[in-house]
VOVEX-99729 format. One record per residue: residue in one letter; x, y, z of N, C-alpha, C, O in turn. Coordinates in pm, whole numbers, padded with zeros to 5 digits, always signed. Layout:
BEGIN
AXYZXYZXYZXYZ/...
This chain:
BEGIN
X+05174-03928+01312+05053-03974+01247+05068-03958+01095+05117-03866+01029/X+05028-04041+01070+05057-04039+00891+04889-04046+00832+04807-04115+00894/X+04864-04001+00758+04745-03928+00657+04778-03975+00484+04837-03914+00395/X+04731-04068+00486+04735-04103+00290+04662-04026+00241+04551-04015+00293/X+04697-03946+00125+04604-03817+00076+04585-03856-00098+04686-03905-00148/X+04532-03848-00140+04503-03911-00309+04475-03793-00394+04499-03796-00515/X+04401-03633-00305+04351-03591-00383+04392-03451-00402+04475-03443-00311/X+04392-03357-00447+04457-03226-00425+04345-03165-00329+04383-03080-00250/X+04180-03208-00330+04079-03140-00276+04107-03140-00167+04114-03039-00096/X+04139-03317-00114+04171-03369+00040+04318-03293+00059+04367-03311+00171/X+04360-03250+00011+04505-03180+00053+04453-03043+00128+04446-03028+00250/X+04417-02944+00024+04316-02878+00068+04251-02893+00179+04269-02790+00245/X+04179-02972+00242+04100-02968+00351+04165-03005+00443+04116-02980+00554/X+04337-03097+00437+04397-03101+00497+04490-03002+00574+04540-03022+00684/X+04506-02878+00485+04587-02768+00533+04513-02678+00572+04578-02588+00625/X+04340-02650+00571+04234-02559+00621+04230-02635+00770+04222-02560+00868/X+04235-02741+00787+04174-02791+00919+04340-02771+01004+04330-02747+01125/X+04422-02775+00973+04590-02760+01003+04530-02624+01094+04534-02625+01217/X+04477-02514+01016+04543-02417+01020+04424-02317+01101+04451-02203+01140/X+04272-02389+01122+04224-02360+01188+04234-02396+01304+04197-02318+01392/X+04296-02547+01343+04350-02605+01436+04405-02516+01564+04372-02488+01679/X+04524-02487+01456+04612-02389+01527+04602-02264+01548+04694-02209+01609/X+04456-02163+01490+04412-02064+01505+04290-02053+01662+04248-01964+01736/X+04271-02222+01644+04164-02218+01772+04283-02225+01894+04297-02128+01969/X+04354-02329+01905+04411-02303+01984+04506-02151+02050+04497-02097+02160/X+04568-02126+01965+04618-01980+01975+04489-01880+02009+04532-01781+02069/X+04359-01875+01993+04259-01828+02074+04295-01842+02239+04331-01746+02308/X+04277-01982+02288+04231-02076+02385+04347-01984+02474+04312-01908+02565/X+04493-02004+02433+04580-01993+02452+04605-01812+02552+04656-01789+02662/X+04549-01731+02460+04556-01605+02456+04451-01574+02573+04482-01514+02676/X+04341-01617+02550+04243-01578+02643+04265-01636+02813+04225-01582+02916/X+04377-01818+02788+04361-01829+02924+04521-01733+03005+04526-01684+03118/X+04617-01733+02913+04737-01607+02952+04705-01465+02913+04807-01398+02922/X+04593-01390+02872+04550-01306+02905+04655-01178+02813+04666-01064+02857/X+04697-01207+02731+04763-01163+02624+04696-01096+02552+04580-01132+02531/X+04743-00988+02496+04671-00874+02463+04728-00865+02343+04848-00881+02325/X+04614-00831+02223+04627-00837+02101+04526-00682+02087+04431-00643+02155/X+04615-00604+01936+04473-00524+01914+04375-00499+01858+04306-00397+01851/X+04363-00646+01796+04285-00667+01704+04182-00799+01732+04201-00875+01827/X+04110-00810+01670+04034-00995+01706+04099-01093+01607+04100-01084+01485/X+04150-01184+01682+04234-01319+01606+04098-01341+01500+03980-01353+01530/X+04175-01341+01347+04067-01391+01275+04095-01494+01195+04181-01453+01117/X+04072-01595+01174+04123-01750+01124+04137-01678+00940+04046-01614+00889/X+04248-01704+00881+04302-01644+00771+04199-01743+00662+04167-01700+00551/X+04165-01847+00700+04068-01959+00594+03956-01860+00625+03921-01791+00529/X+03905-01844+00721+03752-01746+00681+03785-01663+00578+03769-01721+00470/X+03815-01580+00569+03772-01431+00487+03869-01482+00347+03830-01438+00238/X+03977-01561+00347+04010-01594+00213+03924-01682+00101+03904-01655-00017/X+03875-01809+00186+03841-01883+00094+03628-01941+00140+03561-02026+00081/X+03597-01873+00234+03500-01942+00269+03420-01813+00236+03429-01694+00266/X+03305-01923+00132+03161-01832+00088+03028-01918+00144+03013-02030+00193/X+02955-01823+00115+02803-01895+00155+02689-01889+00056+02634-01799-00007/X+02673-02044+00068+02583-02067-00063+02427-02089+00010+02412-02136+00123/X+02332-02052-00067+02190-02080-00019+02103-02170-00126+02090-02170-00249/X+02053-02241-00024+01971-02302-00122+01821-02238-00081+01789-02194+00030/X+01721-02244-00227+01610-02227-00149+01519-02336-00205+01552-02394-00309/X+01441-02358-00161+01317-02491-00179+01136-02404-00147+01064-02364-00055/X+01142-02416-00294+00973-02354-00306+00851-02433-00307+00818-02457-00423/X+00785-02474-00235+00658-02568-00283+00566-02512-00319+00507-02416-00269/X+00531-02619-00489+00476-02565-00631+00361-02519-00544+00330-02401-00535/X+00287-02638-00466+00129-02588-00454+00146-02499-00342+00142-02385-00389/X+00160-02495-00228+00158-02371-00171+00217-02207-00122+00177-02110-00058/X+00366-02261-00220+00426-02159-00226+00571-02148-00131+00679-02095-00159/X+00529-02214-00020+00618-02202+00076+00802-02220+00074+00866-02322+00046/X+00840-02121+00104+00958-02129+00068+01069-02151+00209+01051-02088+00314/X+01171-02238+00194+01249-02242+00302+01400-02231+00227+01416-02246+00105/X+01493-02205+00310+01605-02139+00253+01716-02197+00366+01686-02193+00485/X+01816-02238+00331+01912-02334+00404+02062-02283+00300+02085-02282+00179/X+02161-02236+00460+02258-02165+00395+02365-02271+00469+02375-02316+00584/X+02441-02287+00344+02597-02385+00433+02735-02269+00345+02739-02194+00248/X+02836-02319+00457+02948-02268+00426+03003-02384+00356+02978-02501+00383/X+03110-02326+00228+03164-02406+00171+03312-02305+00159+03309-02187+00195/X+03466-02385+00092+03575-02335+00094+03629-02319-00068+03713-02243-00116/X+03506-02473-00157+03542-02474-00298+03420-02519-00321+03349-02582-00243/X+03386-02472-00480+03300-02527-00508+03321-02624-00631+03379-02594-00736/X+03263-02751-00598+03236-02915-00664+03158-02872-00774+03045-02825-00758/X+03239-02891-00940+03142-02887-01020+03168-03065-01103+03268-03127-01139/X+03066-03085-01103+03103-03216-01247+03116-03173-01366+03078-03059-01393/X+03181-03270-01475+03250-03227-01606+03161-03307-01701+03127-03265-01812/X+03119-03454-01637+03087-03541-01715+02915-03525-01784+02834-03533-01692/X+02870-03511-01877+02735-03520-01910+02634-03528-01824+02564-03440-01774/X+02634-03687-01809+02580-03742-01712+02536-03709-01565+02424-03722-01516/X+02674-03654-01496+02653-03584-01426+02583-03455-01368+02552-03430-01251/X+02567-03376-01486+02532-03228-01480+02404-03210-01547+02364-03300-01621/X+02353-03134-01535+02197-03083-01570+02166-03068-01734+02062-03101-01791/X+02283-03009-01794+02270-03014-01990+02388-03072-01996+02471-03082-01905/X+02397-03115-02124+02544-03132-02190+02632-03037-02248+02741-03061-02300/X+02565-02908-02231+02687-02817-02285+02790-02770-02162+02782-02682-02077/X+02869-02852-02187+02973-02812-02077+03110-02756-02136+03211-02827-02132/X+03114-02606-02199+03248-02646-02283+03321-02538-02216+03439-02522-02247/X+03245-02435-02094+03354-02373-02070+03301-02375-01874+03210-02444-01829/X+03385-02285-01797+03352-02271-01656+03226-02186-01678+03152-02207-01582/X+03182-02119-01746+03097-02036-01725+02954-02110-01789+02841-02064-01768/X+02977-02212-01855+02883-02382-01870+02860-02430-01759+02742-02452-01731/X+02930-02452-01693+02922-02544-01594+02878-02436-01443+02838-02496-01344/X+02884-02339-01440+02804-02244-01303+02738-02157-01337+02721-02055-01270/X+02654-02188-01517+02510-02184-01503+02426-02295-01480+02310-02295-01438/X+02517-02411-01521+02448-02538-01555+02418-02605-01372+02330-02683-01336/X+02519-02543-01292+02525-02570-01133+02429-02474-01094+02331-02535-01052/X+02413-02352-01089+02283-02303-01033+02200-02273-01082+02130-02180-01042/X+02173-02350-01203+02032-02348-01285+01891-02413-01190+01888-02507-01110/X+01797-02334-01230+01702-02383-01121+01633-02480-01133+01567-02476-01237/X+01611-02607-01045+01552-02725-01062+01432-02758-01006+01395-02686-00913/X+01351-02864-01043+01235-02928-00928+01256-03053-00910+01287-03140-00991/X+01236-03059-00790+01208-03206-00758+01062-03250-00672+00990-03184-00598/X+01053-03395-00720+00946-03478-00695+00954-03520-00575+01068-03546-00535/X+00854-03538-00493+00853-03610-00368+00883-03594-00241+00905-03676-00151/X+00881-03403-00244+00960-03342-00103+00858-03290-00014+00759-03223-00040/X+00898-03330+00087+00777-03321+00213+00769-03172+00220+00872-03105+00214/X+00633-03109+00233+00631-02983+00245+00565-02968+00418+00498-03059+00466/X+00588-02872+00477+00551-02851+00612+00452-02872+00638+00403-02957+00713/X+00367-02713+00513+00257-02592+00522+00141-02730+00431+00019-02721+00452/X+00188-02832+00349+00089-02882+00314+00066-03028+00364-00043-03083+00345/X+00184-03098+00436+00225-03174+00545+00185-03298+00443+00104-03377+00492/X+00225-03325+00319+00231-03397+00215+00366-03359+00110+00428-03254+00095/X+00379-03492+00047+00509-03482-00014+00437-03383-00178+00347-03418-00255/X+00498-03291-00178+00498-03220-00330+00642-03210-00440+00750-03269-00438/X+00589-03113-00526+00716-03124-00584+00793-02959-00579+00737-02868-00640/X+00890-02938-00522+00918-02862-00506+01029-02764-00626+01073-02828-00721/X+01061-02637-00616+01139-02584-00727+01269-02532-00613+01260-02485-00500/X+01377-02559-00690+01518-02526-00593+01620-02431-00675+01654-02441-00793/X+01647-02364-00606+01769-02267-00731+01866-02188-00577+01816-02112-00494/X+01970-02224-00579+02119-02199-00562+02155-02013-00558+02108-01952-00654/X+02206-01959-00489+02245-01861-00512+02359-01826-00404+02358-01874-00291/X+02463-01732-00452+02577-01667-00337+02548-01618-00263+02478-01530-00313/X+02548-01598-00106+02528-01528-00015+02646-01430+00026+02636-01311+00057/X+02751-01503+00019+02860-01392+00047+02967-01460-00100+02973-01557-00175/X+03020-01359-00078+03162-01393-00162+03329-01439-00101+03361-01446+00018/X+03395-01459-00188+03495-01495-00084+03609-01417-00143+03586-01376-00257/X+03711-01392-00099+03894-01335-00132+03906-01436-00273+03898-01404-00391/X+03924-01551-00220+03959-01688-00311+03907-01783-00366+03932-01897-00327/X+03811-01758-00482+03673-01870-00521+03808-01999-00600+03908-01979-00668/X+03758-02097-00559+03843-02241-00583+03687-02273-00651+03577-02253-00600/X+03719-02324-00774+03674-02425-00853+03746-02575-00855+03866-02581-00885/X+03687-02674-00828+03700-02784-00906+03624-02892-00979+03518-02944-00945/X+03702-02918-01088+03600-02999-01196+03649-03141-01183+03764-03183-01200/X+03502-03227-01138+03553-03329-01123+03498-03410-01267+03401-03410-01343/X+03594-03459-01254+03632-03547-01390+03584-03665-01407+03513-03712-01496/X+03629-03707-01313+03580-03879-01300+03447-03930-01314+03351-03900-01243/X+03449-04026-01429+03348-04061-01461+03286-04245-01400+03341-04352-01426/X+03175-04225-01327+03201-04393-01298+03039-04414-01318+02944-04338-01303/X+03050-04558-01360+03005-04602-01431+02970-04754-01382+03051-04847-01390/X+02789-04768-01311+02777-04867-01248+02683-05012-01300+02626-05013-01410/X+02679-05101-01227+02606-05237-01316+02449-05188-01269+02417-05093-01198/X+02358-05301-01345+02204-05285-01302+02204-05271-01170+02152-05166-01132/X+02246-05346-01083+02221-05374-00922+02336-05236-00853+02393-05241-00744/X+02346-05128-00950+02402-05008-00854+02558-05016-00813+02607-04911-00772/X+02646-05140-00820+02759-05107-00788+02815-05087-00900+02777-05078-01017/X+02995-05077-00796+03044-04970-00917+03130-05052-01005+03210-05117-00938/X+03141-05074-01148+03202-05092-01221+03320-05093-01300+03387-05190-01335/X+03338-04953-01327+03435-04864-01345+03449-04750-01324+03352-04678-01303/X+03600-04695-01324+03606-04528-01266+03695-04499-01430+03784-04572-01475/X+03647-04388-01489+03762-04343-01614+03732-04174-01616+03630-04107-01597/X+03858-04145-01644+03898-04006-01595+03832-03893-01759+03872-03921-01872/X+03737-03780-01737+03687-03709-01864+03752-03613-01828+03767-03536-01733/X+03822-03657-02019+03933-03532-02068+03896-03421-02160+03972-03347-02222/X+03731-03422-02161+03687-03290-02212+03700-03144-02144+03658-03104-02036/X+03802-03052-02283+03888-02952-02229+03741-02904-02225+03640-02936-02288/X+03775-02784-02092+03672-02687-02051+03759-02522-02040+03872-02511-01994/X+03705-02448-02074+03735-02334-02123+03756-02286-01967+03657-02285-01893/X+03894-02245-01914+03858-02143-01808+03973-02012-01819+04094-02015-01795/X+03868-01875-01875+03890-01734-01915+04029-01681-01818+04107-01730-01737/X+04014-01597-01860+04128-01555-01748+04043-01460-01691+04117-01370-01651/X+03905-01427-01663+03850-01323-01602+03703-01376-01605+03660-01392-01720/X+03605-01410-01492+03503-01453-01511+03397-01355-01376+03447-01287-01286/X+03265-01374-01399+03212-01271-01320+03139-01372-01307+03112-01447-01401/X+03068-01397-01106+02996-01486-01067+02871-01338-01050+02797-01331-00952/X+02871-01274-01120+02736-01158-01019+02589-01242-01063+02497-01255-00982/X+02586-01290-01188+02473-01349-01194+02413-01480-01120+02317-01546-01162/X+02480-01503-01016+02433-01620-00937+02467-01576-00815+02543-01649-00752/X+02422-01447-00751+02423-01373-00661+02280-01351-00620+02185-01388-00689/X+02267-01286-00500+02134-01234-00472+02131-01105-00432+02237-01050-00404/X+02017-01039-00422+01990-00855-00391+02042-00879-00268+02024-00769-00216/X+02116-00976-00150+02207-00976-00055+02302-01018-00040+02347-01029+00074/X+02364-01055-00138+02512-01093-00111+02600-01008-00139+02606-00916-00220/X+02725-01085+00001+02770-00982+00035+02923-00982-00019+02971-01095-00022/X+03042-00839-00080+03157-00871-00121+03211-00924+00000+03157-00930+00110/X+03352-00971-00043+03467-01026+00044+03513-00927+00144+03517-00819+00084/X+03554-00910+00277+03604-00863+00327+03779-00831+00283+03873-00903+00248/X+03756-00660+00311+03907-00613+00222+03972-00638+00351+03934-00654+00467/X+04096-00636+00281+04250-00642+00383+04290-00490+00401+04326-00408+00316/X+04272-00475+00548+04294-00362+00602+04467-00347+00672+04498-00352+00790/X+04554-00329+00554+04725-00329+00599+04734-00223+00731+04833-00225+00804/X+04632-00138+00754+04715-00047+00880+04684-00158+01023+04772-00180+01107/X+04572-00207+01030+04512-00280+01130+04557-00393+01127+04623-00432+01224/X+04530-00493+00998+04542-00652+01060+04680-00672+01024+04741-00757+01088/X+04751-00600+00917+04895-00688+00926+04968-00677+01039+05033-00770+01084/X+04961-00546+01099+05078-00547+01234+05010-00659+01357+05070-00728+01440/X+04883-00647+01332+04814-00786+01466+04865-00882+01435+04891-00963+01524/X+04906-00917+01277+04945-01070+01256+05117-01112+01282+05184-01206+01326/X+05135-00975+01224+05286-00971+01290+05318-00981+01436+05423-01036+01470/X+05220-00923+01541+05229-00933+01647+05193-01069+01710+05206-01109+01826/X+05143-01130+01600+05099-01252+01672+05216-01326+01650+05269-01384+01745/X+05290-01334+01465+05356-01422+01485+05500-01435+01572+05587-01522+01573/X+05483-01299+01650+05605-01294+01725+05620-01364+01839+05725-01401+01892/X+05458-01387+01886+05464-01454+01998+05370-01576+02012+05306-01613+02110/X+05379-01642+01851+05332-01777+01849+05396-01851+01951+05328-01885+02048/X+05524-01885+01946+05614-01987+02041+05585-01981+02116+05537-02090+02148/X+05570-01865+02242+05550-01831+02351+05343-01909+02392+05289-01976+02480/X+05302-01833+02253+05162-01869+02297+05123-02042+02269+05030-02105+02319/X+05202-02078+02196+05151-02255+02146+05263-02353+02218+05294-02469+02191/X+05317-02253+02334+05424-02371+02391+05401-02465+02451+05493-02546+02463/X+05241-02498+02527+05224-02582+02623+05108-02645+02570+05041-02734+02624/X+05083-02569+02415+04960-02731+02355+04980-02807+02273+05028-02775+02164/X+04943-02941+02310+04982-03052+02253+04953-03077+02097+04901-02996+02020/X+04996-03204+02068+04949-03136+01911+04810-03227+01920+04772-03323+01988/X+04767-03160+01835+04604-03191+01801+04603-03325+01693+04709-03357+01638/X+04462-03408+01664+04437-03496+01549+04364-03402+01459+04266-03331+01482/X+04464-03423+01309+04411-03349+01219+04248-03389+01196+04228-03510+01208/X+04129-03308+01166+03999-03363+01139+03958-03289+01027+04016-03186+00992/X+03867-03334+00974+03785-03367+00830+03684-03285+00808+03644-03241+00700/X+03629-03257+00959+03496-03167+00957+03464-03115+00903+03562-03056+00858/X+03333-03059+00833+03340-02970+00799+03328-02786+00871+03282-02764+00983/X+03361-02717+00812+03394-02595+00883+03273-02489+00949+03201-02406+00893/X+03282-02522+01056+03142-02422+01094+03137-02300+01181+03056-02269+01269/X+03296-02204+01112+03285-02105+01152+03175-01995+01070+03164-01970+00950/X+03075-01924+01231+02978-01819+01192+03066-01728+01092+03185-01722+01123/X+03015-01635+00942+03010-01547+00936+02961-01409+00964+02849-01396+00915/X+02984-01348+00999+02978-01214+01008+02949-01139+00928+03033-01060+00885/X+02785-01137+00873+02781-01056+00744+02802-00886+00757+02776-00814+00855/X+02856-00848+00625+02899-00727+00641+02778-00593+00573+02700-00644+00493/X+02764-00490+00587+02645-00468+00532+02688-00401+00385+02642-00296+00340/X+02762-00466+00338+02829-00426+00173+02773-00531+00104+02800-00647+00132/X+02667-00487-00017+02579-00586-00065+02698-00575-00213+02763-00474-00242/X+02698-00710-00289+02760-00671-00384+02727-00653-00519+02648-00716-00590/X+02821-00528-00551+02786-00436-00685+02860-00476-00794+02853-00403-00892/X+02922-00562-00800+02994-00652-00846+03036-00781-00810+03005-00810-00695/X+03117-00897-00893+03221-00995-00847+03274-01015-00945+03210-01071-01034/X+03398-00981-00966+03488-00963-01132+03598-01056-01028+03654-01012-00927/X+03610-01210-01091+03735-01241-01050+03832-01268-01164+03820-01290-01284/X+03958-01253-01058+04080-01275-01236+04155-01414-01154+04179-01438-01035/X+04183-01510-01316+04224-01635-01245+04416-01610-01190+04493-01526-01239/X+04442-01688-01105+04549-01671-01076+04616-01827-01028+04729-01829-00977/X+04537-01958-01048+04619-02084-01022+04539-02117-01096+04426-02073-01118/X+04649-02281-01180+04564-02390-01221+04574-02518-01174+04697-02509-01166/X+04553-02632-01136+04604-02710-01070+04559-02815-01207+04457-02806-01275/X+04684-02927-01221+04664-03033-01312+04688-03153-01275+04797-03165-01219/X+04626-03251-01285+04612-03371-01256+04633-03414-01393+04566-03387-01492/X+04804-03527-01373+04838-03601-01473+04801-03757-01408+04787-03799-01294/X+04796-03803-01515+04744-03957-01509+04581-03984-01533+04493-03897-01531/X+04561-04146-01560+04437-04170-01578+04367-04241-01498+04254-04278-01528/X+04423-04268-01388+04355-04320-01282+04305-04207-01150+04349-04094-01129/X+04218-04271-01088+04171-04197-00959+04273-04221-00887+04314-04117-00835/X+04358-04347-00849+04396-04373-00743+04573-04319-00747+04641-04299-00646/X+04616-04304-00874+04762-04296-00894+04743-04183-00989+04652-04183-01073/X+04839-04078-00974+04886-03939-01084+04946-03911-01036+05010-03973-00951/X+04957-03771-01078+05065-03629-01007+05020-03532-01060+04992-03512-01178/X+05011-03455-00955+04942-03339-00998+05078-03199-01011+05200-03213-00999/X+05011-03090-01033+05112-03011-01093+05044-02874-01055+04921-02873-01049/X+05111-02762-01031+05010-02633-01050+05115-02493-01057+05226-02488-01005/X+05050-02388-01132+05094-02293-01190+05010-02171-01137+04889-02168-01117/X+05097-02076-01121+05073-01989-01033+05126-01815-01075+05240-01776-01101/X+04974-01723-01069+05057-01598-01123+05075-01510-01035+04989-01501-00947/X+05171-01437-01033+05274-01381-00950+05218-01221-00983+05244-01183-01097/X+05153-01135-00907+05085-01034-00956+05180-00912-00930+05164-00800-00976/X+05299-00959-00834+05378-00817-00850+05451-00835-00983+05483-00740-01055/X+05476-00968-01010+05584-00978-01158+05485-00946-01259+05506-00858-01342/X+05404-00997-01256+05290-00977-01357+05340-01096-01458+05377-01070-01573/X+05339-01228-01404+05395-01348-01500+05330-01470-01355+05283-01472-01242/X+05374-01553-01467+05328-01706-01446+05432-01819-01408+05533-01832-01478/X+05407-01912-01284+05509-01997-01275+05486-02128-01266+05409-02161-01176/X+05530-02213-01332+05462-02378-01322+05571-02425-01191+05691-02400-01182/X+05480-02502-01092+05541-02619-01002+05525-02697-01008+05411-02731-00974/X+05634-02819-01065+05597-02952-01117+05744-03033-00942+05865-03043-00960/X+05684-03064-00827+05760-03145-00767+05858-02979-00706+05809-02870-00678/X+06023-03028-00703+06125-02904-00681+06186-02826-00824+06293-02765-00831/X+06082-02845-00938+06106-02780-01014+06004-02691-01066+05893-02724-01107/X+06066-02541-01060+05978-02405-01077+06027-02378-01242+06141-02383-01288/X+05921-02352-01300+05973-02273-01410+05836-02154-01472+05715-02163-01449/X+05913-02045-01559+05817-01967-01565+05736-01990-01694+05762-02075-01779/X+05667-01932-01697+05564-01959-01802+05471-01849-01838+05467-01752-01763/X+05384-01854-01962+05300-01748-02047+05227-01789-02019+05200-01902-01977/X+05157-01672-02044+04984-01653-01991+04923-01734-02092+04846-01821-02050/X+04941-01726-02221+04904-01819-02360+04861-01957-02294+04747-02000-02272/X+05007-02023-02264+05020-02120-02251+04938-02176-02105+04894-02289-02091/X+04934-02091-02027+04832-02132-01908+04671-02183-01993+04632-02298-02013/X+04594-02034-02036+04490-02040-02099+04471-02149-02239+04362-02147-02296/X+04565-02230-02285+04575-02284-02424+04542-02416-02392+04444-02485-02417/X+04709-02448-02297+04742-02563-02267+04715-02634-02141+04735-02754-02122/X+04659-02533-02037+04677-02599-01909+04545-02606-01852+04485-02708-01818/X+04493-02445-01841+04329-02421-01807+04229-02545-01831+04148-02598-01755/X+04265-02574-01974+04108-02673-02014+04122-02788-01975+04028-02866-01993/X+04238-02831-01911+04252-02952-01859+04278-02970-01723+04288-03072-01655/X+04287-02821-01689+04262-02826-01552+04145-02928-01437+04025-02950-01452/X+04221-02966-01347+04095-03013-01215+04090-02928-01111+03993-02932-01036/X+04174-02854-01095+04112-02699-01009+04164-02576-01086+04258-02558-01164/X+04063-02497-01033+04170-02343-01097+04078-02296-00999+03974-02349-00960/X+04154-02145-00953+04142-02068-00851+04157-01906-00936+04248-01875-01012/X+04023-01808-00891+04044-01726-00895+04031-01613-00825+03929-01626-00757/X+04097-01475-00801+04093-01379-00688+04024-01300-00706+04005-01290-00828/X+03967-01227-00647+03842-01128-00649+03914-01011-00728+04032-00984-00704/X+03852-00953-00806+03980-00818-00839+03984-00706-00758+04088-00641-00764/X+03885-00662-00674+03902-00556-00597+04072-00608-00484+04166-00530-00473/X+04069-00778-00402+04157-00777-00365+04295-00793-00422+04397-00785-00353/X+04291-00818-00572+04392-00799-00674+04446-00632-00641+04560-00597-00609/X+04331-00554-00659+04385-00467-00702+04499-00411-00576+04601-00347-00601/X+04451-00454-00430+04484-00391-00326+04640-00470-00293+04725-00424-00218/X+04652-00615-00380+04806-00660-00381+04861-00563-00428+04935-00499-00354/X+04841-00513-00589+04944-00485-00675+04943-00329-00652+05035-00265-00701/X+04848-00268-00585+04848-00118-00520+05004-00139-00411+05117-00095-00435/X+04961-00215-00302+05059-00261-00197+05245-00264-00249+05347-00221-00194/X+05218-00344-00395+05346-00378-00453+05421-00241-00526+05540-00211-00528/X+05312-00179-00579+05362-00077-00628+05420+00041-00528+05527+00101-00541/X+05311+00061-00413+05417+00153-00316+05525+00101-00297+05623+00167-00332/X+05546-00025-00240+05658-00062-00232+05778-00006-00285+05875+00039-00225/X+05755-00017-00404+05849-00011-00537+05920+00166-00523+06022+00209-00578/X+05827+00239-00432+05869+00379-00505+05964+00427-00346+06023+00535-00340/
């Protein structure tokens, strides 16, 4: 089966659905051969990259509030003016106040007053994740009176992204940190698993990759958070000026080296932190950053190593 992919996002959702795929099945698998694990199979996309965002919806005249929580893996910001709530968009920390700044809207059916009012909406984190993925979408399009589309042109306004940014202010008195990586417990389960992947995925067929979106339950933990200090650690770049044709590129920091590496295709080369933050960050269309508590528990890990 062949899959035309255009986008780094759709790549992304292409290797989460891969990999939950093969995490459900390896469930299915285990439970009907009766294989004994000592731990609970836990799909590696949950606890890395999936947070929970809430919306809430207040109605002005009676107050009533309803609250609607979805899982997401990245979060979609726009770059372009137009797009976004102000025009000051000059850094990431512009653009996810300017995303959960609180809004109203006109014309929303309320239950409690069983008439359309105008309601007030404001965004907040419910949980946190291992791996917050940003992406800034760029693309600007641009349609005739009668609504279709016209043109698509790509906005190359650099946006500032820090090498250290804190989401706590778009949190709530319940959200919850990321689940830590527990090396005595889950690495040897994973090791144990991957010993007897073959054995366990020998008799299922292969699956059609799907699009879905992801609706594994979380499991909230009762660790409310007292922080969210993340430090960036990828940038992903999209060369070219079209939607439909580029190449993208991405750079990556290496926390036991404590350095930076660009992947352009089969060529690796290393690179400065300068030059990430100068040259690459503001023109970034994704950047990814790691929670630092689970930073810290890599480069703890790396350092025993070492001795």
């Amino acid at each position: 089966m062949f899959i035309l992919l255009s986008d780094s996002h759709e790549f992304l959702n292409l290797v989460i659905s891969l990999i939950t795929d093969e995490i459900d099945a390896i469930k299915i698998q285990i439970s009907e051969q009766l294989l004994s694990f000592k731990n609970e199979i836990v799909d590696p996309t949950t606890n890395n990259f999936q947070f929970c965002l809430a919306t809430e919806r207040c109605c002005e005249i009676c107050g009533m509030s309803t609250i609607q929580k979805e899982i997401h893996t990245a979060l979609l910001i726009h770059v372009t003016d137009d797009e976004s709530k102000t025009s000051k968009n000059n850094s990431l920390a512009d653009l996810l106040e300017n995303y959960f700044a609180s809004e109203s809207m006109d014309g929303c059916f309320c239950d409690s007053c069983q008439s359309n009012q105008r309601k007030y909406i404001k965004y907040n984190l419910e949980r946190l994740p291992r791996i917050f993925i940003f992406y800034l979408k760029r693309w600007h399009i641009t349609k005739n009176y009668n609504g279709e589309l016209q043109s698509v042109s790509k906005e190359d306004h650099p946006i500032d992204c820090p090498i250290e940014i804190n989401v706590y202010p778009f949190c709530s008195s319940n959200t919850c940190q990321p689940p830590m990586i527990d090396y005595v417990e889950d690495l040897p389960n994973l090791k144990d698993l991957l010993k007897q992947r073959e054995q366990v995925l020998h008799t299922i067929e292969p699956k059609r990759t799907r699009f879905d979106p992801i609706k594994t339950e979380i499991n909230e933990e009762n660790i409310i958070a007292t922080h969210a200090d993340y430090r960036l650690f990828a940038v992903i770049n999209h060369h070219g000026g079209s939607s439909d044709v580029g190449h993208y590129t991405s750079t990556v920091y290496d926390a036991k080296g404590d350095s930076w590496w660009s992947y352009d295709d089969t060529s690796v080369n290393s690179c400065t932190e300068q030059r990430v933050l100068k040259d690459l960050a503001p023109d970034a269309y994704g950047v990814m950053y790691i929670h630092k508590d689970i930073l810290k528990l890599f480069q703890s890990m790396s350092n025993n190593s070492m001795q």
